[in-house]
PQR file with spaces between the fields and no chain letter, atoms N, CA, C, O and H, PARSE charges and radii, in Angstrom:
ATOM       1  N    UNK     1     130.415  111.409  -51.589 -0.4000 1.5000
ATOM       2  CA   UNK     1     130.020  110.178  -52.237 -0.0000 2.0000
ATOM       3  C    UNK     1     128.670  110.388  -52.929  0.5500 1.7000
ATOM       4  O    UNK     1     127.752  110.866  -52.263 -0.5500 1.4000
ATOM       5  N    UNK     2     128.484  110.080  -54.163 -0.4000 1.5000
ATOM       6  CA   UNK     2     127.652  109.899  -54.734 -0.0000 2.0000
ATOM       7  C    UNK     2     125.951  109.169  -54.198  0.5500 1.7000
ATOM       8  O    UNK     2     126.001  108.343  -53.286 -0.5500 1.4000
ATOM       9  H    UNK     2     129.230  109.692  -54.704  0.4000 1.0000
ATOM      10  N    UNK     3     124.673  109.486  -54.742 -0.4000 1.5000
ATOM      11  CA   UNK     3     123.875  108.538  -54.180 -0.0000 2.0000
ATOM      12  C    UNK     3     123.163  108.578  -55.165  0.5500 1.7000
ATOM      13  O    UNK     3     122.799  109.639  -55.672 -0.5500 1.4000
ATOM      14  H    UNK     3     124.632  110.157  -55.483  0.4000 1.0000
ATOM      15  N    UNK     4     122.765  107.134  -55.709 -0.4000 1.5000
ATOM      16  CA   UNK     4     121.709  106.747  -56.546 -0.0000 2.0000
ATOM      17  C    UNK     4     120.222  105.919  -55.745  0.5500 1.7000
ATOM      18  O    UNK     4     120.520  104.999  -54.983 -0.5500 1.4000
ATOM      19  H    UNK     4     123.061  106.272  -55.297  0.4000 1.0000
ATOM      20  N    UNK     5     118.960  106.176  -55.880 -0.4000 1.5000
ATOM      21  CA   UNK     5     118.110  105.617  -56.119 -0.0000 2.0000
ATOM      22  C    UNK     5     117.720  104.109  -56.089  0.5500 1.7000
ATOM      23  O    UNK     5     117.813  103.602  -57.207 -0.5500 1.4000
ATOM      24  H    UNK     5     118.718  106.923  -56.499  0.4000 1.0000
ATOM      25  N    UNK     6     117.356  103.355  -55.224 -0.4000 1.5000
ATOM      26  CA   UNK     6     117.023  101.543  -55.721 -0.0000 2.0000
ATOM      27  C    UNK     6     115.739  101.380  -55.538  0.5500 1.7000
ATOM      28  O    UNK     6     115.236  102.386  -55.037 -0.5500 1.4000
ATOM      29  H    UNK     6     117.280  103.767  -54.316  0.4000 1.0000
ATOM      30  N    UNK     7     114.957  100.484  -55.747 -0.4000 1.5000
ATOM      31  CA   UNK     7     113.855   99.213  -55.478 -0.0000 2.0000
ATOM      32  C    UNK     7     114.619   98.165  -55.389  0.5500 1.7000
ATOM      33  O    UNK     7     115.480   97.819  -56.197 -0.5500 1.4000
ATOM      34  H    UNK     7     115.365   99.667  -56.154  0.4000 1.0000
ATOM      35  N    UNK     8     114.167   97.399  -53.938 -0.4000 1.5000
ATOM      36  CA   UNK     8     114.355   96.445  -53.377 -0.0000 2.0000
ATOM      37  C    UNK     8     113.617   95.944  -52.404  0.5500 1.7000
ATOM      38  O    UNK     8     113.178   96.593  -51.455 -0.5500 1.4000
ATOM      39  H    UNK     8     113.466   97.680  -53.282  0.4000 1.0000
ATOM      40  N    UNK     9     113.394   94.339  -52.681 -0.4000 1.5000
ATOM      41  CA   UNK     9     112.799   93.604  -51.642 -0.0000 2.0000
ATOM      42  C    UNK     9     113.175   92.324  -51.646  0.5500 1.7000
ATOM      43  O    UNK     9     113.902   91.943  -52.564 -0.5500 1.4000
ATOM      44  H    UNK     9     113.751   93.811  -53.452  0.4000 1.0000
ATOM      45  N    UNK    10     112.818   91.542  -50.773 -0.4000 1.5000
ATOM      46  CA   UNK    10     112.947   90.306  -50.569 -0.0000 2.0000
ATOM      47  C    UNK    10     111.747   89.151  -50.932  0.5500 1.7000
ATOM      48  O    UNK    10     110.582   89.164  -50.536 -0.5500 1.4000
ATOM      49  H    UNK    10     112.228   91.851  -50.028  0.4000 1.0000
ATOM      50  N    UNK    11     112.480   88.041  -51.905 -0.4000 1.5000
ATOM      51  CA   UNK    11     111.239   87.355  -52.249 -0.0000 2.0000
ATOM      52  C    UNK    11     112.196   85.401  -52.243  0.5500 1.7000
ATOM      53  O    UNK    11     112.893   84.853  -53.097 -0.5500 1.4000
ATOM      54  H    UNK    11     113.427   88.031  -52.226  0.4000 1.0000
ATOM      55  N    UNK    12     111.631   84.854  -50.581 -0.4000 1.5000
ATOM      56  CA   UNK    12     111.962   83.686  -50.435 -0.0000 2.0000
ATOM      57  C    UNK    12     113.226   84.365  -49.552  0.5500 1.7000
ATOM      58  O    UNK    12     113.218   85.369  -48.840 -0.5500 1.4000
ATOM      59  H    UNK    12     111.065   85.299  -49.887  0.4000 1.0000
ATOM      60  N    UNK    13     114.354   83.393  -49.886 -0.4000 1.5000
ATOM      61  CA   UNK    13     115.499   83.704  -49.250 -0.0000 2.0000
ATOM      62  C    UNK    13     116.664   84.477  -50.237  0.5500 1.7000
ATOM      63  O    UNK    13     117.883   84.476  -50.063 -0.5500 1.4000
ATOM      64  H    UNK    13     114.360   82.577  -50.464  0.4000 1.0000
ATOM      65  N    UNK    14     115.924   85.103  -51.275 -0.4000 1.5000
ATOM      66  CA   UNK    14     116.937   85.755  -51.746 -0.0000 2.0000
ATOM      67  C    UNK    14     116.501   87.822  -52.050  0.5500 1.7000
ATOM      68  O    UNK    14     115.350   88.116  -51.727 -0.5500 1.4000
ATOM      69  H    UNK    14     114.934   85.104  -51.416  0.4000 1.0000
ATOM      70  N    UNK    15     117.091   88.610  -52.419 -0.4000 1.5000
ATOM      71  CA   UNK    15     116.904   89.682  -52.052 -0.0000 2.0000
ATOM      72  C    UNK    15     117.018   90.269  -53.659  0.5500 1.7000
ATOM      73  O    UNK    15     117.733   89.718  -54.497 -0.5500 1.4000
ATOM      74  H    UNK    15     118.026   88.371  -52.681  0.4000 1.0000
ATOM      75  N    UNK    16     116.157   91.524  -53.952 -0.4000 1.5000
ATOM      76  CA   UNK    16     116.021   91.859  -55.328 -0.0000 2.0000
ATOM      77  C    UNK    16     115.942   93.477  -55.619  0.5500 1.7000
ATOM      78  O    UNK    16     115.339   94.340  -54.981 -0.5500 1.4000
ATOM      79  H    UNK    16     115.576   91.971  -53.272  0.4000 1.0000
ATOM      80  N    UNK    17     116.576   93.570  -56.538 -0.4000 1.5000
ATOM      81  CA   UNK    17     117.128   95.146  -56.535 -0.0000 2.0000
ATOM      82  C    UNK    17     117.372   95.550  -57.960  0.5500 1.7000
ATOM      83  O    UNK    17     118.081   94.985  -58.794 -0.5500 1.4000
ATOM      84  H    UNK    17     117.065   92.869  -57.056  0.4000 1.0000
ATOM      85  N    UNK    18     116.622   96.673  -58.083 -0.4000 1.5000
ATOM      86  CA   UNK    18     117.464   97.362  -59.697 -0.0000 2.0000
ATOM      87  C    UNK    18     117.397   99.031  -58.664  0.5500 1.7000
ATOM      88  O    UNK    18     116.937   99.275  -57.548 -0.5500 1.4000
ATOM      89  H    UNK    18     116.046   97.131  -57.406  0.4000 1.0000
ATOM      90  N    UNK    19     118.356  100.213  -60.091 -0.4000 1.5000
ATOM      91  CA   UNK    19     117.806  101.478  -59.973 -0.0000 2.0000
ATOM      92  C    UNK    19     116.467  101.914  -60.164  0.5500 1.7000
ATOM      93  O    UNK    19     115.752  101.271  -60.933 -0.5500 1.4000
ATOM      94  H    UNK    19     118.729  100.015  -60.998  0.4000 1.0000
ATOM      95  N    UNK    20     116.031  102.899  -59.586 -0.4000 1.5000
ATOM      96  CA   UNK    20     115.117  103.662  -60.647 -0.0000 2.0000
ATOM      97  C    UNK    20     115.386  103.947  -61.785  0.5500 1.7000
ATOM      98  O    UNK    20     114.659  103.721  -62.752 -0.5500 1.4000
ATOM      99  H    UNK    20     116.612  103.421  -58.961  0.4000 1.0000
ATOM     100  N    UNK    21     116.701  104.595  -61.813 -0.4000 1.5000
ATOM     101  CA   UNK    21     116.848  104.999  -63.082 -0.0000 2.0000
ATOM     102  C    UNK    21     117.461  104.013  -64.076  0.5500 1.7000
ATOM     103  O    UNK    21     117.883  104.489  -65.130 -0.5500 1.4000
ATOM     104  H    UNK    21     117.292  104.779  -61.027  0.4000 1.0000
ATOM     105  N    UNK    22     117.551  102.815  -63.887 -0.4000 1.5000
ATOM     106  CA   UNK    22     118.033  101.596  -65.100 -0.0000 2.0000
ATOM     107  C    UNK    22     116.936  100.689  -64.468  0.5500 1.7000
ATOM     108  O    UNK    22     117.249   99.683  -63.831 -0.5500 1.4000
ATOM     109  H    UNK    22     117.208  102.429  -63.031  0.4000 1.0000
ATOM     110  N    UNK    23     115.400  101.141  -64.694 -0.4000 1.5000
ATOM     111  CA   UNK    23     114.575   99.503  -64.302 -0.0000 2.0000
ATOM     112  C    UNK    23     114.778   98.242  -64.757  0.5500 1.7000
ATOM     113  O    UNK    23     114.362   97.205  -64.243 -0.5500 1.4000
ATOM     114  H    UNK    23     115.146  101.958  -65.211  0.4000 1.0000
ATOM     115  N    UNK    24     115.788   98.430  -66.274 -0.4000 1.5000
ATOM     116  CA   UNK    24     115.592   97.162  -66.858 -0.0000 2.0000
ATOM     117  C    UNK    24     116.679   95.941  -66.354  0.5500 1.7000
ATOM     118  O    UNK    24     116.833   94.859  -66.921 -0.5500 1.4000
ATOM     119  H    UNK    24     116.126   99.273  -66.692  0.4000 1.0000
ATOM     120  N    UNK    25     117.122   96.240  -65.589 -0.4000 1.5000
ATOM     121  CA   UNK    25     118.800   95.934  -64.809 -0.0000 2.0000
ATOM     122  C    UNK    25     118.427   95.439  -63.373  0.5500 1.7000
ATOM     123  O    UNK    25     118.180   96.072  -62.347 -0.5500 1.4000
ATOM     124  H    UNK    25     116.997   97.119  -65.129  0.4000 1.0000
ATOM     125  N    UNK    26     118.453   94.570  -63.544 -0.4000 1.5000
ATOM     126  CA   UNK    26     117.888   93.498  -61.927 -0.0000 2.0000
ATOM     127  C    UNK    26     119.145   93.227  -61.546  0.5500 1.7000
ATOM     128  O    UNK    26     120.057   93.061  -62.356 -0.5500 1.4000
ATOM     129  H    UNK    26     118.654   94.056  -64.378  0.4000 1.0000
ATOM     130  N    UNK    27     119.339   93.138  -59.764 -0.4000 1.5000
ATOM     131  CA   UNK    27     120.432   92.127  -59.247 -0.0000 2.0000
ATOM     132  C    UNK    27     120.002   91.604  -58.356  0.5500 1.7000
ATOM     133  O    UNK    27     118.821   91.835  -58.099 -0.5500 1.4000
ATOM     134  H    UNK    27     118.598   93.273  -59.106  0.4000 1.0000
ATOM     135  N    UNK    28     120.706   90.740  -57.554 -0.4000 1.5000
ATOM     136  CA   UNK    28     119.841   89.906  -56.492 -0.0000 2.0000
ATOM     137  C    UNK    28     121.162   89.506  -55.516  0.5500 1.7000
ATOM     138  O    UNK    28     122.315   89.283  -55.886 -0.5500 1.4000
ATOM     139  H    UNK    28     121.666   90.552  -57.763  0.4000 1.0000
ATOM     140  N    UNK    29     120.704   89.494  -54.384 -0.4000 1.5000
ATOM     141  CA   UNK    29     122.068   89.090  -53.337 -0.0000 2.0000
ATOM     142  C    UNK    29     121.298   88.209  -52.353  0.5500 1.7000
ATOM     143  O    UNK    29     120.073   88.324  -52.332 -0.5500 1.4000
ATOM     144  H    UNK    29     119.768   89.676  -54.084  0.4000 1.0000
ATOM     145  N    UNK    30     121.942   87.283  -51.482 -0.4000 1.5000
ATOM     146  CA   UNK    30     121.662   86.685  -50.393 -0.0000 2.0000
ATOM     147  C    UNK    30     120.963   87.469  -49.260  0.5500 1.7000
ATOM     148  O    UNK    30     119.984   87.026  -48.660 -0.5500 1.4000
ATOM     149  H    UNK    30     122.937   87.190  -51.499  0.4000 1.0000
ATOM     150  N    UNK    31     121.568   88.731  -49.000 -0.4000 1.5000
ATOM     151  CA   UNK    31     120.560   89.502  -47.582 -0.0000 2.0000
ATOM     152  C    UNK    31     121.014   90.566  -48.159  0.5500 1.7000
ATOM     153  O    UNK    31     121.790   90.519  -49.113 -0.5500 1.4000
ATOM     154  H    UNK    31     122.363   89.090  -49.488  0.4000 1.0000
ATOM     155  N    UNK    32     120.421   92.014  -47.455 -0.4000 1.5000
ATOM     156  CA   UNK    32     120.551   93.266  -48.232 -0.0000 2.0000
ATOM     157  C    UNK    32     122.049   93.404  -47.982  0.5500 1.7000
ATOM     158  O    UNK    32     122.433   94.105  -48.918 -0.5500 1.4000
ATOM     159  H    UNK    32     119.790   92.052  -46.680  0.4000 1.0000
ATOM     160  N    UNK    33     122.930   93.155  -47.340 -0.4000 1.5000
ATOM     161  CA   UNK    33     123.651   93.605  -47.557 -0.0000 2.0000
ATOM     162  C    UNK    33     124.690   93.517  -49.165  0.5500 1.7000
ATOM     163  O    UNK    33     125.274   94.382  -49.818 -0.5500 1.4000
ATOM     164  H    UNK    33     122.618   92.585  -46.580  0.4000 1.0000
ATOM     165  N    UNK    34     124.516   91.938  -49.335 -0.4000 1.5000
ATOM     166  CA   UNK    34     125.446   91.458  -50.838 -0.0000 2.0000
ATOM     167  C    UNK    34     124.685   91.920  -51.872  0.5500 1.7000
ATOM     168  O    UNK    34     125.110   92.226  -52.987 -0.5500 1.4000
ATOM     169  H    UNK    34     124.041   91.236  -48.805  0.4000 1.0000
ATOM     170  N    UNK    35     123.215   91.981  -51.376 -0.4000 1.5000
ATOM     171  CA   UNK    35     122.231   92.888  -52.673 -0.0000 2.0000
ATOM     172  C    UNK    35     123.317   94.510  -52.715  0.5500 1.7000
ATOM     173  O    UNK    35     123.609   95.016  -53.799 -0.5500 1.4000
ATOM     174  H    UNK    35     122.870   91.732  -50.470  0.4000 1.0000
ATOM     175  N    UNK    36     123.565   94.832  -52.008 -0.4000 1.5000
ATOM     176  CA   UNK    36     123.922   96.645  -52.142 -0.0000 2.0000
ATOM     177  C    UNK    36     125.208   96.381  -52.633  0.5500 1.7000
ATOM     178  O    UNK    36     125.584   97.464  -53.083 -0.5500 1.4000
ATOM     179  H    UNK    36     123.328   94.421  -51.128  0.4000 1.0000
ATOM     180  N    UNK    37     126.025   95.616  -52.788 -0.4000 1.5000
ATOM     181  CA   UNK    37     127.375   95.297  -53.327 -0.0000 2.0000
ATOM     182  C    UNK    37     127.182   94.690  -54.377  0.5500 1.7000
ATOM     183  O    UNK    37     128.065   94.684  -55.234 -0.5500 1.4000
ATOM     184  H    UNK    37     125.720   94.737  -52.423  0.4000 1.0000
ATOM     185  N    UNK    38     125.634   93.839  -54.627 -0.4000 1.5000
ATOM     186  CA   UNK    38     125.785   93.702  -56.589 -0.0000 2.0000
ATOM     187  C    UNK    38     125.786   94.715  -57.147  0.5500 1.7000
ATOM     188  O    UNK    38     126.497   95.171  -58.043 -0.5500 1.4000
ATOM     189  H    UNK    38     124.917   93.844  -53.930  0.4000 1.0000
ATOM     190  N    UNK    39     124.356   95.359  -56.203 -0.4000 1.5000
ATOM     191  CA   UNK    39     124.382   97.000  -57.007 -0.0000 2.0000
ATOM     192  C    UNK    39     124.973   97.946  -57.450  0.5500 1.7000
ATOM     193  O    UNK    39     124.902   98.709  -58.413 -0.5500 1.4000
ATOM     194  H    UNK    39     123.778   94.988  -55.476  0.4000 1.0000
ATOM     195  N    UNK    40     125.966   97.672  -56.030 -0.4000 1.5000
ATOM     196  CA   UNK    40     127.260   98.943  -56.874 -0.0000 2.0000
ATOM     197  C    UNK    40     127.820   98.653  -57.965  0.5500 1.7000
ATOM     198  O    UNK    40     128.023   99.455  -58.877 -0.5500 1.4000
ATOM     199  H    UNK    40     126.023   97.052  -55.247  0.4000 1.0000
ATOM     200  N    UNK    41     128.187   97.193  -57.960 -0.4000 1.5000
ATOM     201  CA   UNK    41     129.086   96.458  -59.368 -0.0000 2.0000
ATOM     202  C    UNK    41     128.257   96.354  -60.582  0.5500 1.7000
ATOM     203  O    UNK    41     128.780   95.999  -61.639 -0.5500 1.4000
ATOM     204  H    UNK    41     128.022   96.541  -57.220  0.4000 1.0000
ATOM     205  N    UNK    42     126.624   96.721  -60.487 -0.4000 1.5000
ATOM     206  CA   UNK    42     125.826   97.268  -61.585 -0.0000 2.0000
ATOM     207  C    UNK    42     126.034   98.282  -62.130  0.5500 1.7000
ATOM     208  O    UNK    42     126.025   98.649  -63.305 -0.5500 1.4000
ATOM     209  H    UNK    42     126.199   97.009  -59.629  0.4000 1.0000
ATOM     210  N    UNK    43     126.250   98.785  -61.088 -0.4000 1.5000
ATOM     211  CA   UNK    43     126.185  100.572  -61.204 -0.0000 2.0000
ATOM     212  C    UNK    43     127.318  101.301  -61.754  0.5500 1.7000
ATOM     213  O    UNK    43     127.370  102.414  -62.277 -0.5500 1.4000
ATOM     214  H    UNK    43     126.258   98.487  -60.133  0.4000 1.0000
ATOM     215  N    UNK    44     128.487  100.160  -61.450 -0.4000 1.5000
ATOM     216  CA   UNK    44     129.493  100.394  -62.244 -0.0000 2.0000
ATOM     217  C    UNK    44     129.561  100.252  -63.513  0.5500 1.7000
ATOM     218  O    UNK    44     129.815  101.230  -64.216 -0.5500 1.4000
ATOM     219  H    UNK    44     128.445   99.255  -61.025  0.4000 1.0000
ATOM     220  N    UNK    45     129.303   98.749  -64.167 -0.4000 1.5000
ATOM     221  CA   UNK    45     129.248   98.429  -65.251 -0.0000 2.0000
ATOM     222  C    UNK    45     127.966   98.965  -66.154  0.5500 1.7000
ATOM     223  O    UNK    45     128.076   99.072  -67.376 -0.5500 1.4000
ATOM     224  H    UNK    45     129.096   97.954  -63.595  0.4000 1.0000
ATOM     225  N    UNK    46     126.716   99.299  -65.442 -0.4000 1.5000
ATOM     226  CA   UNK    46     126.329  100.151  -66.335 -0.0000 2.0000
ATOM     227  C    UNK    46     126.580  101.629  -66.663  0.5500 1.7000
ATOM     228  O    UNK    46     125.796  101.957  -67.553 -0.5500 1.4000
ATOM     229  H    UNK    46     126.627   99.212  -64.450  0.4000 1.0000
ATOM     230  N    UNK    47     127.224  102.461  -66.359 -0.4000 1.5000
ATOM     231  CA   UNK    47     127.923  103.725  -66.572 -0.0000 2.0000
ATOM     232  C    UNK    47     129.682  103.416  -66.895  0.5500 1.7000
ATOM     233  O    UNK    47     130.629  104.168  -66.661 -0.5500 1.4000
ATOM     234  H    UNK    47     127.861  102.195  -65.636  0.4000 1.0000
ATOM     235  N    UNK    48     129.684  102.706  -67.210 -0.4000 1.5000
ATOM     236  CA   UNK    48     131.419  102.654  -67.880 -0.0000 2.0000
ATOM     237  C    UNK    48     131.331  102.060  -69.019  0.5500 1.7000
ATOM     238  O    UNK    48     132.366  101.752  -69.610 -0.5500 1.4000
ATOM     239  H    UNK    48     128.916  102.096  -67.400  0.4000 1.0000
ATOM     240  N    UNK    49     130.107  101.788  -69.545 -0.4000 1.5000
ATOM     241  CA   UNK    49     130.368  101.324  -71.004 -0.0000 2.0000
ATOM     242  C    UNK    49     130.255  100.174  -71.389  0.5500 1.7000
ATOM     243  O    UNK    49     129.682   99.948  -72.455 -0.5500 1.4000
ATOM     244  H    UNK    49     129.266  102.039  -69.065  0.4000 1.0000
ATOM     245  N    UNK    50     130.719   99.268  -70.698 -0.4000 1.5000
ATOM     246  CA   UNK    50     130.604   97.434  -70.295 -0.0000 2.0000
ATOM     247  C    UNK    50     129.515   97.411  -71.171  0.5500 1.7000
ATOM     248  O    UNK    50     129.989   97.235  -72.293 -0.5500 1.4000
ATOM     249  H    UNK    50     131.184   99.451  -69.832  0.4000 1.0000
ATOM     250  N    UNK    51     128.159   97.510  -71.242 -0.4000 1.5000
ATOM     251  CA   UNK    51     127.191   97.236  -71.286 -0.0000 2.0000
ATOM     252  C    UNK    51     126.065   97.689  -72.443  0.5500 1.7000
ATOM     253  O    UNK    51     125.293   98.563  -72.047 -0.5500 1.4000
ATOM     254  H    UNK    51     127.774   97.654  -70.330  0.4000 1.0000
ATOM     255  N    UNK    52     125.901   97.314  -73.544 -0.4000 1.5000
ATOM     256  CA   UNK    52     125.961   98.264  -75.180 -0.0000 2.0000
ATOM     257  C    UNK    52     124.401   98.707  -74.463  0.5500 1.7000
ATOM     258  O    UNK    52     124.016   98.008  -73.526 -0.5500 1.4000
ATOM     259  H    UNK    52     126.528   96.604  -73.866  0.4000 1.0000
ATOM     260  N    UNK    53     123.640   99.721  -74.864 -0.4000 1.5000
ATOM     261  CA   UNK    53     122.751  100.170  -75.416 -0.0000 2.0000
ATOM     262  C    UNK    53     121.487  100.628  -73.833  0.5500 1.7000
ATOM     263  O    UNK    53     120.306  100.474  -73.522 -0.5500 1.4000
ATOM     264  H    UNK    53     123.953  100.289  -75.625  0.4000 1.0000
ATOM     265  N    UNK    54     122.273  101.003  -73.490 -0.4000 1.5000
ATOM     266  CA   UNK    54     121.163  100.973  -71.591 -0.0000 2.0000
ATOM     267  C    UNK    54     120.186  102.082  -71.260  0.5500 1.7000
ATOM     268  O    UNK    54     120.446  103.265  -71.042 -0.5500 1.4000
ATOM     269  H    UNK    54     123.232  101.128  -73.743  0.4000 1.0000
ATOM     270  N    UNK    55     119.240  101.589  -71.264 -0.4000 1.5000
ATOM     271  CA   UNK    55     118.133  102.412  -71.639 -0.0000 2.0000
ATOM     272  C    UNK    55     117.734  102.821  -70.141  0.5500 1.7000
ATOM     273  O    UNK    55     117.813  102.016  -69.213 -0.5500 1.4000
ATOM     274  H    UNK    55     119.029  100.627  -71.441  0.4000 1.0000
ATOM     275  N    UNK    56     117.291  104.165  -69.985 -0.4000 1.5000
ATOM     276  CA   UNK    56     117.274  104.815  -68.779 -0.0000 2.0000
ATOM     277  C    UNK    56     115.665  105.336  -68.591  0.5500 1.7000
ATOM     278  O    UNK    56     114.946  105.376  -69.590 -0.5500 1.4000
ATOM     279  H    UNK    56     117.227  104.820  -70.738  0.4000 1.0000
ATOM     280  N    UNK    57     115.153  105.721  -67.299 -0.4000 1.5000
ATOM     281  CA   UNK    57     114.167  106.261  -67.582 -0.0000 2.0000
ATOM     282  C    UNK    57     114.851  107.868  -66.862  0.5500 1.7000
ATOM     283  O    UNK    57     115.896  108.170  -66.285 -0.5500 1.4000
ATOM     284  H    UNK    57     115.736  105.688  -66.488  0.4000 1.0000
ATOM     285  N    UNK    58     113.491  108.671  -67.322 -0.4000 1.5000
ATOM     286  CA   UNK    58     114.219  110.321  -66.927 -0.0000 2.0000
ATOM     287  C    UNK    58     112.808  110.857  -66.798  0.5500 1.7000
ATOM     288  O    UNK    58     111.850  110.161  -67.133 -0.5500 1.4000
ATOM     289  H    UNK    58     112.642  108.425  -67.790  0.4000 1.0000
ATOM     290  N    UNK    59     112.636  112.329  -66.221 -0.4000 1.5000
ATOM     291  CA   UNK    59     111.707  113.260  -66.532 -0.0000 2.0000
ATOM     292  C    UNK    59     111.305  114.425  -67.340  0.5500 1.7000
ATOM     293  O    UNK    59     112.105  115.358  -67.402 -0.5500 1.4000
ATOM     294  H    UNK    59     113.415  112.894  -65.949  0.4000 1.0000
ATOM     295  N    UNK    60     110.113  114.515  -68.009 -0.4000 1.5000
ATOM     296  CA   UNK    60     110.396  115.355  -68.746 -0.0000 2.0000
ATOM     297  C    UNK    60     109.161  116.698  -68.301  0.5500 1.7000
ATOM     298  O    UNK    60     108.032  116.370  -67.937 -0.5500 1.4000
ATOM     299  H    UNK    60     109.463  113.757  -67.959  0.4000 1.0000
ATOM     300  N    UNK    61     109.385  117.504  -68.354 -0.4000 1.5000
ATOM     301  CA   UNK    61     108.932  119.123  -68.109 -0.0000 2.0000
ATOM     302  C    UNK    61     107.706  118.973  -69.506  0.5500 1.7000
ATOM     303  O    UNK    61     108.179  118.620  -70.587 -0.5500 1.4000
ATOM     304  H    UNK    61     110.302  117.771  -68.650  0.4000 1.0000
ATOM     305  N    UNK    62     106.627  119.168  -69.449 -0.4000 1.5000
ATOM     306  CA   UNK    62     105.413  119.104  -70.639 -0.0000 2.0000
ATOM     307  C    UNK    62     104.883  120.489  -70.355  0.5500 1.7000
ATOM     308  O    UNK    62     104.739  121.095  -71.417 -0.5500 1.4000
ATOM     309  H    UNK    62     106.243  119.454  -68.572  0.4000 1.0000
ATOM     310  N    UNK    63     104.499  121.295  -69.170 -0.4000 1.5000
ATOM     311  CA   UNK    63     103.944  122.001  -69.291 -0.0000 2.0000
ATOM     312  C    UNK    63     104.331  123.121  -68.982  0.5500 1.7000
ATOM     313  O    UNK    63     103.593  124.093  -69.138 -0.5500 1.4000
ATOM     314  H    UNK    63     104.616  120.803  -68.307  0.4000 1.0000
């Protein structure tokens, strides 16, 4: 199985999550658990195309 990367926390009673690597892509669930099941259904729709123009961050080698 695959593993991607998150930020997540909790703010009030609801729970908040993107990738690292798609910061611009927020989801939010009731407790971590429905947070990790938006995520996947992010994670889907942003790598299948669903979603025009998805800007990523990456690393780059300078020196």
């Amino acid at each position: 199985m695959d593993k991607i990367r998150y930020v997540f926390w909790q703010d009030g009673d609801q729970w908040l999550g993107y990738f690292e690597e798609y910061p611009d892509y927020m989801t939010q669930g009731e407790d971590l658990e429905d947070l990790k099941n938006h995520l996947r259904d992010l994670y889907r729709d942003l790598t299948s195309g669903q979603i025009p123009s998805v800007r990523r961050v990456a690393e780059l080698e300078v020196s």
